[in-house]
C-alpha positions in Angstrom: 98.0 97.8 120.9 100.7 99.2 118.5 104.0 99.1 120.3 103.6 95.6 121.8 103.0 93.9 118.4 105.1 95.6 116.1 108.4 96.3 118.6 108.1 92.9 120.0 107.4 91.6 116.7 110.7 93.2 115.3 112.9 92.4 118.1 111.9 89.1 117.8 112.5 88.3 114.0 115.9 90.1 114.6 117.0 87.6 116.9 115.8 85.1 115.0 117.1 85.8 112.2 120.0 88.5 112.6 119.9 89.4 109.2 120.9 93.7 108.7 119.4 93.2 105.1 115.7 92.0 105.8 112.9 94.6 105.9 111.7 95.0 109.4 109.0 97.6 108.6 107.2 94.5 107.1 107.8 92.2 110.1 105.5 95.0 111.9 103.1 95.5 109.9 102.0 92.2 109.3 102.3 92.0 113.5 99.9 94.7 113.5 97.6 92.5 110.6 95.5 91.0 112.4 93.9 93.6 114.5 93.5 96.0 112.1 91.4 93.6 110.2 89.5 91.9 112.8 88.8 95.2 114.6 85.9 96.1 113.2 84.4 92.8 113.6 84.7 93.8 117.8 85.9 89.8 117.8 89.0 87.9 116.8 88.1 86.6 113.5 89.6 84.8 110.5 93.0 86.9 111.1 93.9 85.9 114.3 93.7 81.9 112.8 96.5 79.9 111.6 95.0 79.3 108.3 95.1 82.9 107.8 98.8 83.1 108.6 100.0 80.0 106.4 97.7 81.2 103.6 99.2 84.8 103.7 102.5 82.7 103.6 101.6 80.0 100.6 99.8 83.7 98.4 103.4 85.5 98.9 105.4 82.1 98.1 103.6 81.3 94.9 103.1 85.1 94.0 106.6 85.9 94.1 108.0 83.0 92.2 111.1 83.6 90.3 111.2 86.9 92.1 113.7 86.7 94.8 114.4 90.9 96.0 110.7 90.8 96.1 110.0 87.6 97.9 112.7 89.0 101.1 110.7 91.7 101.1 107.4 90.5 101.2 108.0 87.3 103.2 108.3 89.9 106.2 103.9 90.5 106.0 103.5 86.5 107.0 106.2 86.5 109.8 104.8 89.2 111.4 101.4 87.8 111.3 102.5 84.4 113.2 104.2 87.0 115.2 101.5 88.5 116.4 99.6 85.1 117.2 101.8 84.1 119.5 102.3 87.6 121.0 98.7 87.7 121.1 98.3 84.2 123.1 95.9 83.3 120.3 96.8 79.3 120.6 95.9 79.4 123.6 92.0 79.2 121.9 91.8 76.4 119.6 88.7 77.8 118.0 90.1 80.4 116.9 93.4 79.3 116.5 92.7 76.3 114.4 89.5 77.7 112.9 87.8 76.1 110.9 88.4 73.0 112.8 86.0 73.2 115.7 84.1 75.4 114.1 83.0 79.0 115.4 86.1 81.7 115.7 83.8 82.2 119.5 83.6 85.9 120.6 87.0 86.5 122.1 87.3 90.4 122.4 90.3 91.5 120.4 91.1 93.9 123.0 92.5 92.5 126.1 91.2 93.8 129.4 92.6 97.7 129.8 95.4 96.2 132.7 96.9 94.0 130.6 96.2 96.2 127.4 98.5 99.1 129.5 101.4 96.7 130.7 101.4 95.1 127.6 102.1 98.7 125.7 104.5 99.8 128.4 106.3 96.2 128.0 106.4 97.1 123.8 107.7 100.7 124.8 110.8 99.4 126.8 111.3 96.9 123.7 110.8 99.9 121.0 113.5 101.8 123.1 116.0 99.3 123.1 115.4 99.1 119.5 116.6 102.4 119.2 119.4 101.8 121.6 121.0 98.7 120.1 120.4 100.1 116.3 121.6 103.7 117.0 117.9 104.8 115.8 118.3 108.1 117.3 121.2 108.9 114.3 119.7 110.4 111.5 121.2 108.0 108.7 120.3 104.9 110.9 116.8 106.1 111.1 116.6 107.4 107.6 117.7 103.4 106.4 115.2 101.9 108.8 112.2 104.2 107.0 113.4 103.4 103.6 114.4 100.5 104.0 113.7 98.7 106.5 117.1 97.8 107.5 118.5 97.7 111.0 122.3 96.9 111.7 123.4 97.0 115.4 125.9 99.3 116.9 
């Protein structure tokens, strides 16, 4: 699932936080994280876990000390990783969720069953259009300063 994670994941740190400066290309891409990296494993693994997600966040904190224009930029990966667990109803499992503290991450498949997988992407395409709606994506120097920047500034 692309469009559920990342749009939702965007739309969601935009309301949160409202600011037209932040890089949003980051927010999705650490929504989109987790899966990538526990795909091949056929299971949610260590990146659908909170530990995973804080420990992204304390590694970008302490990395980017000192360094401010890179820290706004890079903060984004961790937000869209706790992003995605909640999208992902991922506390819903405490084993994997709070792994290592029952132990086992379990076998949960990190593909959802192919209903929910399809409303779940049609649900992300209705949010990914109203991104482009309420940030006048479709204009070509809107666009061009979400791609390179990662900006988005409503209409």
């Amino acid at each position: 699932m692309i469009l559920w994670f990342a749009a939702c994941a965007v739309m969601g740190t935009w309301f949160v936080l409202r600011d037209q400066s932040f890089d949003y290309r980051f927010v999705a891409m650490g929504a989109l994280l987790p899966d990538l990296i526990d795909g091949p494993l056929g299971h949610r693994g260590p990146a659908h876990t909170l530990l995973f997600a804080v420990g992204a966040l304390a590694v970008v904190m302490i990395a980017t000390t000192n360094r401010r224009p890179l820290r706004k930029h890079l903060i984004a990966v961790p937000i869209g990783l706790l992003a995605h667990l909640v999208l992902d109803g991922v506390f819903a499992q405490q084993e994997v969720f709070w792994w290592p503290a029952f132990g086992s991450y379990g076998s949960h498949a990190v593909a959802p069953a192919p209903l929910v997988f399809v409303v779940r992407e049609l649900l992300g395409l209705a949010v990914a259009w109203n991104i482009v709606r309420r940030f006048g994506l479709a204009d070509p120097a809107r666009r061009h300063a979400f791609v390179t920047a990662g900006t988005l500034t409503p209409c």
